[in-house]
N, C-alpha and C positions, 0 to 999 in steps of 0.2 A: 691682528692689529688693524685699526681702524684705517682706510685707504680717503685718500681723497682724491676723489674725480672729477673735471672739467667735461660738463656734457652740452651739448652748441645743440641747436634746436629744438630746446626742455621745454617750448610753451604749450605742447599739445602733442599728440600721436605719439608711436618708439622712444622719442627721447622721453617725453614725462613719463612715461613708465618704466624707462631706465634709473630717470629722479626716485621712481619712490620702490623700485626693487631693491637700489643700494642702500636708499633711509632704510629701509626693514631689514639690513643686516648691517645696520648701525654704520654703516659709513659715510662719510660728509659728502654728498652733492652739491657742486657750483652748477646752476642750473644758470644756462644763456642761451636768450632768444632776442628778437626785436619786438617781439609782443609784450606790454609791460605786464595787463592787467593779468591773463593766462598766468604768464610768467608767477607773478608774485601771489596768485591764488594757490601754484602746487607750492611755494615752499610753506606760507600757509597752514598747510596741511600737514608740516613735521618740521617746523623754524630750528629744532636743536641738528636736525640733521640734511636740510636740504636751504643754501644759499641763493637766491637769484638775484642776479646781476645784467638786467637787461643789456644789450650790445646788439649793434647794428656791424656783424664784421664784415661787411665792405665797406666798413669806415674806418679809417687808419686811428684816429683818434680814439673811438671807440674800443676799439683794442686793446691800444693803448694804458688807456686806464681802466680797462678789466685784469687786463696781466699786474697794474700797479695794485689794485684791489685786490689780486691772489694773493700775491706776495706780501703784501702789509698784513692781512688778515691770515690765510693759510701758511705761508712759507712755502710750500713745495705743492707739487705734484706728481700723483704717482699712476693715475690715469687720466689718461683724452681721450674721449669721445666725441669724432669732428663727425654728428649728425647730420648739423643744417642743412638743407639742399634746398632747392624749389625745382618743379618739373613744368617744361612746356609741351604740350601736346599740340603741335603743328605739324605739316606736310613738310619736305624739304624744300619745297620749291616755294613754299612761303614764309621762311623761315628768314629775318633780316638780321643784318650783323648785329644790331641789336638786341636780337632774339640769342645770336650765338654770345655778342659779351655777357650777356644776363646768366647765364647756364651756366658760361666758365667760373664766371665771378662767384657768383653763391654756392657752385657744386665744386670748386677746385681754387678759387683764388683764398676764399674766406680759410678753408683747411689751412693751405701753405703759410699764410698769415699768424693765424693765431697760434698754430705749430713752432713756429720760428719763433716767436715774440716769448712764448712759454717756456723754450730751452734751459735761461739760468734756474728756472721750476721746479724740472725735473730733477728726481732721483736717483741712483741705482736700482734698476730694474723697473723704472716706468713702462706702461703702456700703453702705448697710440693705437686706436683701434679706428679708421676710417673707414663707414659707413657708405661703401659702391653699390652697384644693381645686377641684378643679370645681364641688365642691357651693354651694361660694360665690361662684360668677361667674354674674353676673349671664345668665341667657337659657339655661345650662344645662340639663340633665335634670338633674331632683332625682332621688332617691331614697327613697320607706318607710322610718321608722328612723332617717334622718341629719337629721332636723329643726336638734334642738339645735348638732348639731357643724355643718353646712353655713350655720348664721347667725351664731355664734360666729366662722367663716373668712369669711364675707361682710364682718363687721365689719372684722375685719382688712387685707380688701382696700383700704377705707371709709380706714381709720389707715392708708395706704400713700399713696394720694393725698393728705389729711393734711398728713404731714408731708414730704411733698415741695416743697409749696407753704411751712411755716412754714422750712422750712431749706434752703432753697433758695439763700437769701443766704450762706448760709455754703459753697457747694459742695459739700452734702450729698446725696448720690442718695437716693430711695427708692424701689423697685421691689418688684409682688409676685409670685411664682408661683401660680398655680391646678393644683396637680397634679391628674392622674386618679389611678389605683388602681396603687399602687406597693405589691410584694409585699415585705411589713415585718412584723414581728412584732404589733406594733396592729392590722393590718387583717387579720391572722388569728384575732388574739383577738375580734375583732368580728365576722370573716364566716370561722369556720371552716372550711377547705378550700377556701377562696375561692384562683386562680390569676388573677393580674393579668398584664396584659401585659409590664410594665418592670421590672426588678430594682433593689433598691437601690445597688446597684455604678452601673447605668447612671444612674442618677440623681441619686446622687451626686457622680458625673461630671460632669454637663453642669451642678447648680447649681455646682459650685466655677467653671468655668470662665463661669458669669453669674456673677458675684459678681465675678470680677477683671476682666472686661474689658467687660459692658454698660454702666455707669456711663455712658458714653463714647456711648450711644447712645440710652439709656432712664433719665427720668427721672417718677416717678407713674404709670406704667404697669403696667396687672394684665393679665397674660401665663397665656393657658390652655398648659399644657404637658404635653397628655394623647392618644393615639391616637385618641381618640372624638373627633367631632367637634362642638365645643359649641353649633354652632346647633344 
């Protein structure tokens, strides 16, 4: 039966190919970015099966009438995917609190947000799947630089466990990913001519296919999903 899924940073890199992995097994994409023009070119490219609905979620409003737009149009949802991030690559010692609220807000505030706002959405056996890093799994190699962003995706791992345990009663999954270094437009702008191992295609890929079928196996669990080995 056809799923409908909420996927937050659909304008470009893992998430739009999370949009058009689930279009090609016929299930309905709400594609949400702040990017309009990105945005509205993937649905575009499969309008009976991938929705976009631009959203700025650190904007309360914004939210707002995106969850009013699920609901009027879809009725429910049966998975989220809280993609969106942004990454800052500074030192710590140059890193201003404004550099720290930016990190939390876009890699942990915008999740908790549209999470909570989608609640009457969900289904029996929804699935939240939020989108962490290596850098935020615990025992990892850290990095120089990725302070702000690898505690801001820690957090999130934190909100994974969470709300696994408060919605649990209801048949609620929640699971997180820890990627490594997936070769994306973000991690170029941050580590210029930087070549990662994995493509966003392949990555893509395999969250769409956690997202429909782990539920079933993993419930609060934070999943390193990177070539490196995290010990």
């Amino acid at each position: 039966m056809p799923k409908i899924a909420v996927v937050t940073g659909a304008s470009r890199g893992i998430g739009a190919k999370i949009c058009t992995h689930l279009a090609a097994q016929n299930h309905q994409a709400v594609a949400v970015a702040r990017s309009v023009d990105p945005l509205n070119e993937l649905a575009d490219n499969d309008p009976d099966h991938i929705t976009a609905i631009p959203t700025d979620l650190t904007n309360e409003g914004d939210v707002t009438a995106l969850v009013e737009q699920i609901k009027n149009q879809f009725g429910q949802v049966d998975i989220l995917i809280n993609n969106a991030g942004a990454l800052i690559n500074k030192p710590f010692s140059e890193l201003s609190l404004d550099d720290w609220r930016s990190q939390i807000e876009s890699n942990l505030i915008s999740a908790v947000h549209i999470t909570k706002q989608l609640l009457p959405c969900f289904t029996n056996g929804t699935h939240i799947v939020n989108i962490s890093s290596m850098g935020g799994f615990q025992g990892s190699a850290k990095f120089p630089g990725l302070t702000a962003y690898s505690v801001s995706k820690g957090a999130l791992s934190i909100l994974t466990e969470c709300l696994a345990a408060e919605l649990g009663d209801r048949n609620i999954a929640a699971n997180a990913l820890c990627l490594g270094a997936v070769q994306t437009d973000m991690l170029e702008e941050a580590f210029p001519g930087i070549e990662a191992p994995v493509q966003a295609e392949e990555m893509g890929a395999y969250i769409t296919d956690f997202a429909l079928n782990a539920s079933k196996l993993y419930n609060g669990k934070i999943l390193p999903v990177a070539l490196e080995d995290p010990e």
